[in-house]
mmCIF file of the N, C-alpha and C atoms, coordinates in Angstrom:
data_MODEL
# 
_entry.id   MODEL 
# 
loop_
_atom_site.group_PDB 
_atom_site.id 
_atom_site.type_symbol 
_atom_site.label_atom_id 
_atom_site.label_alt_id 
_atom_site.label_comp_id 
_atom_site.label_asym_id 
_atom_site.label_entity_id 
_atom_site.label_seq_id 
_atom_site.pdbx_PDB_ins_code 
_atom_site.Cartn_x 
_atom_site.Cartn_y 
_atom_site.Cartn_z 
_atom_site.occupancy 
_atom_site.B_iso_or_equiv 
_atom_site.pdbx_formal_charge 
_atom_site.auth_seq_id 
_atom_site.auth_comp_id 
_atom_site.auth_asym_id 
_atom_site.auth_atom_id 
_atom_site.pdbx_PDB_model_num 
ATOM 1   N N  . UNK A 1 1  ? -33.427 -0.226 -157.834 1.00 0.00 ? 1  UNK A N  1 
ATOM 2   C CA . UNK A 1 1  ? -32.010 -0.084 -157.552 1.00 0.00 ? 1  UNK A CA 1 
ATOM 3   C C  . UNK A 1 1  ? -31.504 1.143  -158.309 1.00 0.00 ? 1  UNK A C  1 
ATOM 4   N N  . UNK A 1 2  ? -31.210 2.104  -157.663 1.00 0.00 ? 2  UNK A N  1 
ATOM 5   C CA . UNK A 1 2  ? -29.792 3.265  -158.332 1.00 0.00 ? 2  UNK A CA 1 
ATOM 6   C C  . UNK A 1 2  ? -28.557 2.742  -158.443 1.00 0.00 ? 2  UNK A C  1 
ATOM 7   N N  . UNK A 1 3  ? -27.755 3.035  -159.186 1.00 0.00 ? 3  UNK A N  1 
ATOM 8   C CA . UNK A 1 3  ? -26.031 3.136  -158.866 1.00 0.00 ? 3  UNK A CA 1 
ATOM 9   C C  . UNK A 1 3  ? -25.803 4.258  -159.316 1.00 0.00 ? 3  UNK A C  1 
ATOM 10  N N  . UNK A 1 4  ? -24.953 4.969  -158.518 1.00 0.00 ? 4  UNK A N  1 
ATOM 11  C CA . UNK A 1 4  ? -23.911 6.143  -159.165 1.00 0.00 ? 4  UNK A CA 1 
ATOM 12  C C  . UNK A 1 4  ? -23.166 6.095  -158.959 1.00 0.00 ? 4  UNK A C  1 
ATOM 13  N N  . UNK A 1 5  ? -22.293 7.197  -159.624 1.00 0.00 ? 5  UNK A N  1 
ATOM 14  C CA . UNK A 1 5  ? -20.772 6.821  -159.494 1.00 0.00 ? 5  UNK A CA 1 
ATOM 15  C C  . UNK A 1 5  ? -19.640 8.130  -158.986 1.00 0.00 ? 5  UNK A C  1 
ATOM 16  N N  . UNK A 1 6  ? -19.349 8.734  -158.335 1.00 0.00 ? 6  UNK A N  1 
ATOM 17  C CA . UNK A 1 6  ? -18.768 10.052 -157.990 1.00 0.00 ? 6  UNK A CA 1 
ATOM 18  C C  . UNK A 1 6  ? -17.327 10.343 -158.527 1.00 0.00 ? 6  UNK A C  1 
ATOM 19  N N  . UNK A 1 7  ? -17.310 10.685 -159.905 1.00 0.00 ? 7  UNK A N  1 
ATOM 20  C CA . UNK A 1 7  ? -16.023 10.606 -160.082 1.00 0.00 ? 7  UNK A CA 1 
ATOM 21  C C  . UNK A 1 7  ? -14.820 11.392 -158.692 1.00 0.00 ? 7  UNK A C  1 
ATOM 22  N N  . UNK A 1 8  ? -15.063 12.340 -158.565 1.00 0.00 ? 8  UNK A N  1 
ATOM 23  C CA . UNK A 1 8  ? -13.880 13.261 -157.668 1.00 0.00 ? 8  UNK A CA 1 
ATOM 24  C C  . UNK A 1 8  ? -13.207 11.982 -156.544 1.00 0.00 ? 8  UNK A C  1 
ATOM 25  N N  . UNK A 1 9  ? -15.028 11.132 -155.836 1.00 0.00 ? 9  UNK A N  1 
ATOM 26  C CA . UNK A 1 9  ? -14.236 10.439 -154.699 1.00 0.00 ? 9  UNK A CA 1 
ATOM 27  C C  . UNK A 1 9  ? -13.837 9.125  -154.979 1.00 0.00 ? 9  UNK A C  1 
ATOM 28  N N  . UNK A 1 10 ? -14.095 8.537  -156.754 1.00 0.00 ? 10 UNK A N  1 
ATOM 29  C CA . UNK A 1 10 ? -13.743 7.350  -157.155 1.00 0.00 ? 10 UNK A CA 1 
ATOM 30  C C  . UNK A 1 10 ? -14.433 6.570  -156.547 1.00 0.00 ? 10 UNK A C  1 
ATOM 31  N N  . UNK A 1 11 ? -15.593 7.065  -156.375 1.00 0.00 ? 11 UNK A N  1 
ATOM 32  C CA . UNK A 1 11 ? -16.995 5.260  -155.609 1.00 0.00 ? 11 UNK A CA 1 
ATOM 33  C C  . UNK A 1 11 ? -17.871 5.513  -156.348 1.00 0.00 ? 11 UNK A C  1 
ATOM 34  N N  . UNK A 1 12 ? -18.248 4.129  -156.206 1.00 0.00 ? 12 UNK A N  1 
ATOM 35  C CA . UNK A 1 12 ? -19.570 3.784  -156.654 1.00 0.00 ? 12 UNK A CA 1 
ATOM 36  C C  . UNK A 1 12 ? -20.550 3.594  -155.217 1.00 0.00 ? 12 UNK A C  1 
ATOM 37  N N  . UNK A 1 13 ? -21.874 3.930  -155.541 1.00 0.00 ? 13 UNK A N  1 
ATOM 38  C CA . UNK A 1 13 ? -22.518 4.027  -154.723 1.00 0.00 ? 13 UNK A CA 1 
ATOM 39  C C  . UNK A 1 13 ? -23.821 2.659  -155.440 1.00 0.00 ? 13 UNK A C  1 
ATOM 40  N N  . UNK A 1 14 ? -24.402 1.673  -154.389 1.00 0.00 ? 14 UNK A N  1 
ATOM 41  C CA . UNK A 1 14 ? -25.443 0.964  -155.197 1.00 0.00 ? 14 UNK A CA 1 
ATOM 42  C C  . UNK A 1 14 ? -26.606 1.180  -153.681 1.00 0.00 ? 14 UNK A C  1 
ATOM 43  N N  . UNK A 1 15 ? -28.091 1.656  -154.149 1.00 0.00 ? 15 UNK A N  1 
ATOM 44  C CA . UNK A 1 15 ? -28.766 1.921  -153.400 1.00 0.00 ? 15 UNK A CA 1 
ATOM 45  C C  . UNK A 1 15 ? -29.657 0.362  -153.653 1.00 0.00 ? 15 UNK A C  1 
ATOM 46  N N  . UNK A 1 16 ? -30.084 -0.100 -153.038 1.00 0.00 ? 16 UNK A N  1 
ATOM 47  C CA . UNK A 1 16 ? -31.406 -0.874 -152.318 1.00 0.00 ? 16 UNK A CA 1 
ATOM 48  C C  . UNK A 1 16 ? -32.716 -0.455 -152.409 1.00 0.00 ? 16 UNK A C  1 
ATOM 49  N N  . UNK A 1 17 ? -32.797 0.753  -151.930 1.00 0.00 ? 17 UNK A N  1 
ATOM 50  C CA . UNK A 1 17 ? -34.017 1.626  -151.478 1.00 0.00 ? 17 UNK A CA 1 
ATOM 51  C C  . UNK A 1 17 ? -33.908 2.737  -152.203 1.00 0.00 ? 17 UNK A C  1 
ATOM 52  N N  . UNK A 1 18 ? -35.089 3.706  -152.556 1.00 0.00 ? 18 UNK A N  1 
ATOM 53  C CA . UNK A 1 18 ? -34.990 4.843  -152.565 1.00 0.00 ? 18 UNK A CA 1 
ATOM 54  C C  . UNK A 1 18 ? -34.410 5.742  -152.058 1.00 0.00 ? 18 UNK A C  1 
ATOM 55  N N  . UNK A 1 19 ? -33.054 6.710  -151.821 1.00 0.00 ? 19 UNK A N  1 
ATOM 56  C CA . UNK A 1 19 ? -32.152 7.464  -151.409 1.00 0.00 ? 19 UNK A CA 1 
ATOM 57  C C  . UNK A 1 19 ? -33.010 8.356  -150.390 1.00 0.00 ? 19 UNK A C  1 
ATOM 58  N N  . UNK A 1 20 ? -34.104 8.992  -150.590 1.00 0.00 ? 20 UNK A N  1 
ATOM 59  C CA . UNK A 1 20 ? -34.955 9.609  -150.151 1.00 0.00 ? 20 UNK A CA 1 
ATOM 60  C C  . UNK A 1 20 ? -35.998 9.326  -148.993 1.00 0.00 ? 20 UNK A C  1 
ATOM 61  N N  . UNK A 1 21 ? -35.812 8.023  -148.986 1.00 0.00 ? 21 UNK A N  1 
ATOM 62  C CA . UNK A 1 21 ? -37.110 7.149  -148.295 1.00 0.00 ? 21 UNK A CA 1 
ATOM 63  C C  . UNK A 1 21 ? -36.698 6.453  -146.621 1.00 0.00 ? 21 UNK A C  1 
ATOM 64  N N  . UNK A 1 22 ? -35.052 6.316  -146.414 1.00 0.00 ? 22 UNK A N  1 
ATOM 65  C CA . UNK A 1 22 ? -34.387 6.050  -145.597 1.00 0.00 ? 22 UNK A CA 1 
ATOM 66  C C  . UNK A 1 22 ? -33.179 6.218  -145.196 1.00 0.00 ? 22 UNK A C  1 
ATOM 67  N N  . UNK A 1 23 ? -32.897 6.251  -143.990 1.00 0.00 ? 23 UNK A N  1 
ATOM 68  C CA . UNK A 1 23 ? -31.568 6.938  -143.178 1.00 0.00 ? 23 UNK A CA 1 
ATOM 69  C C  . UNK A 1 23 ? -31.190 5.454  -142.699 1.00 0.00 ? 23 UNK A C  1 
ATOM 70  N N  . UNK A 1 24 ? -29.911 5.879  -143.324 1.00 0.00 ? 24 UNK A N  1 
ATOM 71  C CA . UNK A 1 24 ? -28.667 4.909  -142.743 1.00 0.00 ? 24 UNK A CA 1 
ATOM 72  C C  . UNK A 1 24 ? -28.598 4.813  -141.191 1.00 0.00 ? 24 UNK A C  1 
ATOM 73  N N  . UNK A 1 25 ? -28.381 3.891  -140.731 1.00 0.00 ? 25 UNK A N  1 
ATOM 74  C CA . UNK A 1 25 ? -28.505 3.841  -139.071 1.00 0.00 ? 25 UNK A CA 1 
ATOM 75  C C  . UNK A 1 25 ? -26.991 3.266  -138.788 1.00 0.00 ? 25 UNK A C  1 
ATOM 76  N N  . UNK A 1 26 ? -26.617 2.233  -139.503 1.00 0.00 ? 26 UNK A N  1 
ATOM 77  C CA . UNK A 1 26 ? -25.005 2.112  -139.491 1.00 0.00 ? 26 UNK A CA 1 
ATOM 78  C C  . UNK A 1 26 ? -24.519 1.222  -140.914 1.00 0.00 ? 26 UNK A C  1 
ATOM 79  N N  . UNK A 1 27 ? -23.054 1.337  -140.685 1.00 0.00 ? 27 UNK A N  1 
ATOM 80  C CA . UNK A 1 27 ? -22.550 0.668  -141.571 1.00 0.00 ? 27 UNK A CA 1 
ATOM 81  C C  . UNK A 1 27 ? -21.233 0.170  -141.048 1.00 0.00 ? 27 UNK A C  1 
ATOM 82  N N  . UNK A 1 28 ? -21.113 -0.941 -141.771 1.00 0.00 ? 28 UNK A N  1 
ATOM 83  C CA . UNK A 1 28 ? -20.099 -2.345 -141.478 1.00 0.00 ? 28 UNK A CA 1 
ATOM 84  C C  . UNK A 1 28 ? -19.025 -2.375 -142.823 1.00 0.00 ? 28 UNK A C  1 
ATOM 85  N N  . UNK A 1 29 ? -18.040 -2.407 -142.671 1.00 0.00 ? 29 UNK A N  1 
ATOM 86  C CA . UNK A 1 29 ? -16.824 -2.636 -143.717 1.00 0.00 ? 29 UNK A CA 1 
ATOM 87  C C  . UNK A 1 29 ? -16.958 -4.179 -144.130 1.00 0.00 ? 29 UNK A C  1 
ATOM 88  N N  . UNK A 1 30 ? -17.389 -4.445 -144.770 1.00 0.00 ? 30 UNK A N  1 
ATOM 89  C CA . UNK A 1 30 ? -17.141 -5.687 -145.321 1.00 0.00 ? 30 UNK A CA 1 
ATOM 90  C C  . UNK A 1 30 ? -16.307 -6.563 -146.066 1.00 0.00 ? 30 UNK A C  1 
ATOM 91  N N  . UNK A 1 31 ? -15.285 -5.834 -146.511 1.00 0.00 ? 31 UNK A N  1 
ATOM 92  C CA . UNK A 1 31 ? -13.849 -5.738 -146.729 1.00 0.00 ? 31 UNK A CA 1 
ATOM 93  C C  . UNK A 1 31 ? -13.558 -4.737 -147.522 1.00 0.00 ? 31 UNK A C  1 
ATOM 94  N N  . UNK A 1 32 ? -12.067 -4.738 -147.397 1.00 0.00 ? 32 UNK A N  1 
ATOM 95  C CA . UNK A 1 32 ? -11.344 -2.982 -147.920 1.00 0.00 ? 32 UNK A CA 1 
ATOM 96  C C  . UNK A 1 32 ? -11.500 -2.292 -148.943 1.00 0.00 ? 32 UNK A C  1 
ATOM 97  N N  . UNK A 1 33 ? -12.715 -1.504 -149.126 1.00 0.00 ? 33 UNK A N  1 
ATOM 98  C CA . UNK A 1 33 ? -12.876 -0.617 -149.771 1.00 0.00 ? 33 UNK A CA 1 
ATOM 99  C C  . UNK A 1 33 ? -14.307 -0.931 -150.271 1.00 0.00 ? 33 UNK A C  1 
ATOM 100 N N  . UNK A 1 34 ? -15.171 -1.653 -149.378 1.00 0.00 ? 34 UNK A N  1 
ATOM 101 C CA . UNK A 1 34 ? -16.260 -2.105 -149.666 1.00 0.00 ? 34 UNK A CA 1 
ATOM 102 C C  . UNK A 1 34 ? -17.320 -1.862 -147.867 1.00 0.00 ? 34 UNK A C  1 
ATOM 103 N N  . UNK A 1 35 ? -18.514 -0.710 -148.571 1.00 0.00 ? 35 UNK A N  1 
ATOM 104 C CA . UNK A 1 35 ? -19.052 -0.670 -147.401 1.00 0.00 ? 35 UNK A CA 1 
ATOM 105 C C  . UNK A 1 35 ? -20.444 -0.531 -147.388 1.00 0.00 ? 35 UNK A C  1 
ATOM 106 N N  . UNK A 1 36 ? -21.381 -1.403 -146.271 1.00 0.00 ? 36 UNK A N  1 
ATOM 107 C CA . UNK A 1 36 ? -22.435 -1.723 -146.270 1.00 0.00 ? 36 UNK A CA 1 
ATOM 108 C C  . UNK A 1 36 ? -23.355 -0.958 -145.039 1.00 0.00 ? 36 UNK A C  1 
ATOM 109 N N  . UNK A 1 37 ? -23.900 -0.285 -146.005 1.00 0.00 ? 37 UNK A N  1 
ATOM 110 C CA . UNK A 1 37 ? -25.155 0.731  -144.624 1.00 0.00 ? 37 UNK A CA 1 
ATOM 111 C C  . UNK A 1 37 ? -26.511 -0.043 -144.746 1.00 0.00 ? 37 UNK A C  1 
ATOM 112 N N  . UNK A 1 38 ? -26.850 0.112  -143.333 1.00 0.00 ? 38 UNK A N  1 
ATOM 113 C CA . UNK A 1 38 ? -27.933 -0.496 -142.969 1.00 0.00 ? 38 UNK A CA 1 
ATOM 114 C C  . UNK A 1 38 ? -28.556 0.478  -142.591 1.00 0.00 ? 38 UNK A C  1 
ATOM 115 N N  . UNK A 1 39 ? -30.406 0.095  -142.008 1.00 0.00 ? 39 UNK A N  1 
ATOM 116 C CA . UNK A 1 39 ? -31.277 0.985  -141.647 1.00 0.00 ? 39 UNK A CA 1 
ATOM 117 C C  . UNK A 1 39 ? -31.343 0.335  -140.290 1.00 0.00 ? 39 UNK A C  1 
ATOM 118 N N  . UNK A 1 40 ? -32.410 0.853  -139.379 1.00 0.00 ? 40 UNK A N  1 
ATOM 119 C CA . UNK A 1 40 ? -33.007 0.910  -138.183 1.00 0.00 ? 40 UNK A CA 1 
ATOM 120 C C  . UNK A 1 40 ? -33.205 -0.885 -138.147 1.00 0.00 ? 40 UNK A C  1 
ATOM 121 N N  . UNK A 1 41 ? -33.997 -1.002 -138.810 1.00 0.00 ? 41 UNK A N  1 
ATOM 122 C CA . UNK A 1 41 ? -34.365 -2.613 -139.032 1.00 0.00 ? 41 UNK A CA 1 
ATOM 123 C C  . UNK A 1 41 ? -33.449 -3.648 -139.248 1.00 0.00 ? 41 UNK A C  1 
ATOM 124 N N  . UNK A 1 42 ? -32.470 -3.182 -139.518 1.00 0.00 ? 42 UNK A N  1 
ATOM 125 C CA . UNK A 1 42 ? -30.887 -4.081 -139.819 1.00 0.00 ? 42 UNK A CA 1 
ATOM 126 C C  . UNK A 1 42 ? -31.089 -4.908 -141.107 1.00 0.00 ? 42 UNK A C  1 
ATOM 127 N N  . UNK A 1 43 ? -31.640 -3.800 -142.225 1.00 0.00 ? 43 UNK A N  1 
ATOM 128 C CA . UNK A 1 43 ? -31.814 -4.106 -143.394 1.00 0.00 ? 43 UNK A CA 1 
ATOM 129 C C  . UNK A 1 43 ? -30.839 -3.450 -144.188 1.00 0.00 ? 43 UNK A C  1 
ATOM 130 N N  . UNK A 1 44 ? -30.372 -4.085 -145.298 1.00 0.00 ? 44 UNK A N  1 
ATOM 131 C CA . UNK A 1 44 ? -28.715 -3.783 -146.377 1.00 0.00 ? 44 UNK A CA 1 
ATOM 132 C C  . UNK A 1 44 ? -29.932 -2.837 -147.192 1.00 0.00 ? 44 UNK A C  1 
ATOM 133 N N  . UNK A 1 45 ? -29.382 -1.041 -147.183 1.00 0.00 ? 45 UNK A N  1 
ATOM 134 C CA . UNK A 1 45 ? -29.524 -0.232 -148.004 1.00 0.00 ? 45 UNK A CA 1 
ATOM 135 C C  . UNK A 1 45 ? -28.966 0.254  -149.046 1.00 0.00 ? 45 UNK A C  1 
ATOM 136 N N  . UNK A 1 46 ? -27.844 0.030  -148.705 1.00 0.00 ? 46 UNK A N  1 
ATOM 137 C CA . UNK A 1 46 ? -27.149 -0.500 -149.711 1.00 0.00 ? 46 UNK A CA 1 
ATOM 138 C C  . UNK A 1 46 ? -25.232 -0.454 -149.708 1.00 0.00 ? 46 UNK A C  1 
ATOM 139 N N  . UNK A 1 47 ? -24.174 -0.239 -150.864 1.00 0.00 ? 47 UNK A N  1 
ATOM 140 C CA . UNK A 1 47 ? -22.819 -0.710 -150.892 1.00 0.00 ? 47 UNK A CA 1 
ATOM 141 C C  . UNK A 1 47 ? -22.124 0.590  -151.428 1.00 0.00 ? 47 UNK A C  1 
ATOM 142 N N  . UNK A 1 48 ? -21.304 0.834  -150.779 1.00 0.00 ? 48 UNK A N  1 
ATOM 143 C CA . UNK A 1 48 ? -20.153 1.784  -151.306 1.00 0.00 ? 48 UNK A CA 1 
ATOM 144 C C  . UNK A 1 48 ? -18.961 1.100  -151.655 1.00 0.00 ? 48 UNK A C  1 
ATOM 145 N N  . UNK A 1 49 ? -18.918 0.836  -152.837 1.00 0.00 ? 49 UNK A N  1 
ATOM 146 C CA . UNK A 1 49 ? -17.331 0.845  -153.351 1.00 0.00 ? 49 UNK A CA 1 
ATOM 147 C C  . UNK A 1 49 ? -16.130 2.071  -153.641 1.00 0.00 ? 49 UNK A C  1 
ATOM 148 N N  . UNK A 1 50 ? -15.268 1.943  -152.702 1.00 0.00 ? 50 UNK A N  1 
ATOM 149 C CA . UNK A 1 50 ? -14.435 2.707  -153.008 1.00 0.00 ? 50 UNK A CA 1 
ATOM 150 C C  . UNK A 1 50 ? -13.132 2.090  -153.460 1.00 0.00 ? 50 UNK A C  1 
ATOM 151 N N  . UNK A 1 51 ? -12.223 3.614  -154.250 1.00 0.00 ? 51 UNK A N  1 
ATOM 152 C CA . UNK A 1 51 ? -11.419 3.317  -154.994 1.00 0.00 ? 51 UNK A CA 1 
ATOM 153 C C  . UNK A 1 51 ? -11.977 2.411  -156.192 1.00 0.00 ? 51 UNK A C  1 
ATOM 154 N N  . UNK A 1 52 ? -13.004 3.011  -156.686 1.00 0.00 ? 52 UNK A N  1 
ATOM 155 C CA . UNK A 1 52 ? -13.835 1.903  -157.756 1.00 0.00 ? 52 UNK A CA 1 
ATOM 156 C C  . UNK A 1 52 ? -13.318 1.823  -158.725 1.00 0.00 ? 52 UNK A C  1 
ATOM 157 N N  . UNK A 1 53 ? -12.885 2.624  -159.569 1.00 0.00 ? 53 UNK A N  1 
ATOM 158 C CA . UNK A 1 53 ? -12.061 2.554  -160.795 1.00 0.00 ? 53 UNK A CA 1 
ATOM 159 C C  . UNK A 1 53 ? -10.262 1.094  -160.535 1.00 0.00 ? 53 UNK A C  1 
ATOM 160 N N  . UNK A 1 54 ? -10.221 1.181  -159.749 1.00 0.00 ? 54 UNK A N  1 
ATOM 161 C CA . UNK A 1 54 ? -8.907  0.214  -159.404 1.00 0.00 ? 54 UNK A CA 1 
ATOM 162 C C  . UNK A 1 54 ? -10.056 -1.410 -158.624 1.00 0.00 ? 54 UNK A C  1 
ATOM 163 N N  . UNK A 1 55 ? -11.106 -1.106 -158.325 1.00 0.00 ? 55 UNK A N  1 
ATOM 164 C CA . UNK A 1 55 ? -11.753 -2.460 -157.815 1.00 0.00 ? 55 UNK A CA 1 
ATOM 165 C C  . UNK A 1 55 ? -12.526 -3.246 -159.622 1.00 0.00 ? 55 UNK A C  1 
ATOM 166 N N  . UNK A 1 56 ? -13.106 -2.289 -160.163 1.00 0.00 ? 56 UNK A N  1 
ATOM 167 C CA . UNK A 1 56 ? -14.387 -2.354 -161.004 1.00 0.00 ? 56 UNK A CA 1 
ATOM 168 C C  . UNK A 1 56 ? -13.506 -2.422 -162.481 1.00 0.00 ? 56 UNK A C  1 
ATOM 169 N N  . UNK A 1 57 ? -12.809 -1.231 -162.398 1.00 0.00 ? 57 UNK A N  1 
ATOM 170 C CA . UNK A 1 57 ? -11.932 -1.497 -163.847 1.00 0.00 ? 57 UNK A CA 1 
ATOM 171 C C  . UNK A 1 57 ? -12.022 -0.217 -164.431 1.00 0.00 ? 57 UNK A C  1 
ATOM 172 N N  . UNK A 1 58 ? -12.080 -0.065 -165.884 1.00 0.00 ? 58 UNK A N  1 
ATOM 173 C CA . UNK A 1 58 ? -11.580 0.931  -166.651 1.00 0.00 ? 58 UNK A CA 1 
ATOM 174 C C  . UNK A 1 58 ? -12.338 1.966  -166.195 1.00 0.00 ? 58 UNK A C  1 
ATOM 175 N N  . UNK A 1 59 ? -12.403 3.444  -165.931 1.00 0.00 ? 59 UNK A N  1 
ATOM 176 C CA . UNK A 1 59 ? -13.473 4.528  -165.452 1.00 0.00 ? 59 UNK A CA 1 
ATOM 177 C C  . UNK A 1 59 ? -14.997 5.060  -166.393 1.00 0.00 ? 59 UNK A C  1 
ATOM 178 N N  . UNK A 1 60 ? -14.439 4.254  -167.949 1.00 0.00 ? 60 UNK A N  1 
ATOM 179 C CA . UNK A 1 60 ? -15.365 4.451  -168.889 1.00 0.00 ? 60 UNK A CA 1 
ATOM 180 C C  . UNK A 1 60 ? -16.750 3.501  -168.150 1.00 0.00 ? 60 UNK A C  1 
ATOM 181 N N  . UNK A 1 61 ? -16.182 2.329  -167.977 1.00 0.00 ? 61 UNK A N  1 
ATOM 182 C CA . UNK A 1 61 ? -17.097 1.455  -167.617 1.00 0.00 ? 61 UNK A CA 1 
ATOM 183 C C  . UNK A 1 61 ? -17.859 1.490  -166.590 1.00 0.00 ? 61 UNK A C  1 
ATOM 184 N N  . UNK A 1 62 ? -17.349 2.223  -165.421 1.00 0.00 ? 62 UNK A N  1 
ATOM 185 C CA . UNK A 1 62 ? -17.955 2.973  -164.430 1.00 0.00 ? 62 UNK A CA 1 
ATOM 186 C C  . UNK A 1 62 ? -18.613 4.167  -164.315 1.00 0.00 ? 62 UNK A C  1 
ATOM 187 N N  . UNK A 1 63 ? -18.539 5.092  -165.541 1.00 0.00 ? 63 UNK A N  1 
ATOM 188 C CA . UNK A 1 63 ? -19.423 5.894  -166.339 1.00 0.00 ? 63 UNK A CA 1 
ATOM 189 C C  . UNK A 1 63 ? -20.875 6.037  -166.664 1.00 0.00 ? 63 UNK A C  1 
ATOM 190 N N  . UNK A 1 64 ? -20.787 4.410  -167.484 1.00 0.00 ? 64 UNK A N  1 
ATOM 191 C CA . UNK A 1 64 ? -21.979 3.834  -168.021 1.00 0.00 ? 64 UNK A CA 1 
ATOM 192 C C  . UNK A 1 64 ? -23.317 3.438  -167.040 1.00 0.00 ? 64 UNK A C  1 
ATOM 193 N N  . UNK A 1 65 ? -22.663 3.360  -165.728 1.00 0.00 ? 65 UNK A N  1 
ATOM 194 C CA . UNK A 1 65 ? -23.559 2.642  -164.271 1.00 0.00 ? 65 UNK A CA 1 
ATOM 195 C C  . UNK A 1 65 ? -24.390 4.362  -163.831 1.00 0.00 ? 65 UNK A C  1 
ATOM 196 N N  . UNK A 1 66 ? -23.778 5.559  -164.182 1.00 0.00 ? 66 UNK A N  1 
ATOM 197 C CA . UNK A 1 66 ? -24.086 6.463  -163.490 1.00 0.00 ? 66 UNK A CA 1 
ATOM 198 C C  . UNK A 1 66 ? -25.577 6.842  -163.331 1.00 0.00 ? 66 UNK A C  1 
ATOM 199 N N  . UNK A 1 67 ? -26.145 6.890  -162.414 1.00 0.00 ? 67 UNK A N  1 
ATOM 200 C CA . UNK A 1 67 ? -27.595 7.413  -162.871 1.00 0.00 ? 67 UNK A CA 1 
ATOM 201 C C  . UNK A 1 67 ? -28.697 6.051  -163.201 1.00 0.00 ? 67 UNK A C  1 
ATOM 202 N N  . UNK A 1 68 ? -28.436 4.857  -163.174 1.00 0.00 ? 68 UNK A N  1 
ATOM 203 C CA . UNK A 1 68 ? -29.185 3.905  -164.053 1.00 0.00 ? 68 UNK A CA 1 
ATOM 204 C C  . UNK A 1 68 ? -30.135 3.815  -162.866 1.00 0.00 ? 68 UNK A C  1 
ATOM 205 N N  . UNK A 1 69 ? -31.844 4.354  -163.152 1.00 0.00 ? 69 UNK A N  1 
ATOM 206 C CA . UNK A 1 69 ? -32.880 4.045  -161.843 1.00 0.00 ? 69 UNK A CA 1 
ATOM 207 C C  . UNK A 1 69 ? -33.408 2.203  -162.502 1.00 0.00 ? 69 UNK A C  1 
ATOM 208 N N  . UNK A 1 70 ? -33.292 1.896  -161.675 1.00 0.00 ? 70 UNK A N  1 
ATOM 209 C CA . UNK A 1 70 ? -34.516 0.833  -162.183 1.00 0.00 ? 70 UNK A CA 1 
ATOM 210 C C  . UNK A 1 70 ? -35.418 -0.011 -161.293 1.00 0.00 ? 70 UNK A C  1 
ATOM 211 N N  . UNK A 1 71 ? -35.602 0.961  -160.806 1.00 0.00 ? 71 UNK A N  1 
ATOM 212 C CA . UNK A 1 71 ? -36.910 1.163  -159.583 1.00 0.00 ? 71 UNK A CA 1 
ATOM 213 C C  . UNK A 1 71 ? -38.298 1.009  -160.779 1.00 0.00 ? 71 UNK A C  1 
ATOM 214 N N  . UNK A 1 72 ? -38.352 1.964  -161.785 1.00 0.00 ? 72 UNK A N  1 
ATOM 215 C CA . UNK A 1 72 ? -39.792 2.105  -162.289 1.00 0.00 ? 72 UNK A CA 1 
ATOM 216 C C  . UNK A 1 72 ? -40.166 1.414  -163.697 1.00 0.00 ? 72 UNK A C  1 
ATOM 217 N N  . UNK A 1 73 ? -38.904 1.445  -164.159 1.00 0.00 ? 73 UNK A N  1 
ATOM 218 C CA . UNK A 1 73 ? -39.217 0.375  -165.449 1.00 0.00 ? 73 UNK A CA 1 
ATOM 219 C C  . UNK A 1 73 ? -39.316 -0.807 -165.631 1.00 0.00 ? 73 UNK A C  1 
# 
């Protein structure tokens, strides 16, 4: 699993898969400000939170998520 976090567009991004390894085929709103891409297979790649700092909380704390792989450890 990745998460990052984009400050400029205020989301968080949480990957499933390797970013590299698969193309989004669609995605479904799952409620407001919460969005779910799928692949070919109609498998969850993963969640966009937007407006994350007002969903998630303080922006420090959404900071700390940036970058965390933990795919290999």
């Amino acid at each position: 699993m990745l998460v990052t976090f984009d400050a400029e567009a205020d989301a968080v991004y949480i990957y499933f898969v390797q970013p590299q390894t698969i193309k989004v085929s669609y995605t479904i709103e799952l409620a407001h400000n919460i969005i779910a891409d799928y692949d070919y297979q109609n498998k969850l790649i993963g969640l966009e939170i937007l407006n994350a700092g007002d969903l998630i909380g303080a922006p420090n704390s959404i900071k700390r998520l940036e970058y965390k792989d933990l795919w290999e450890e």
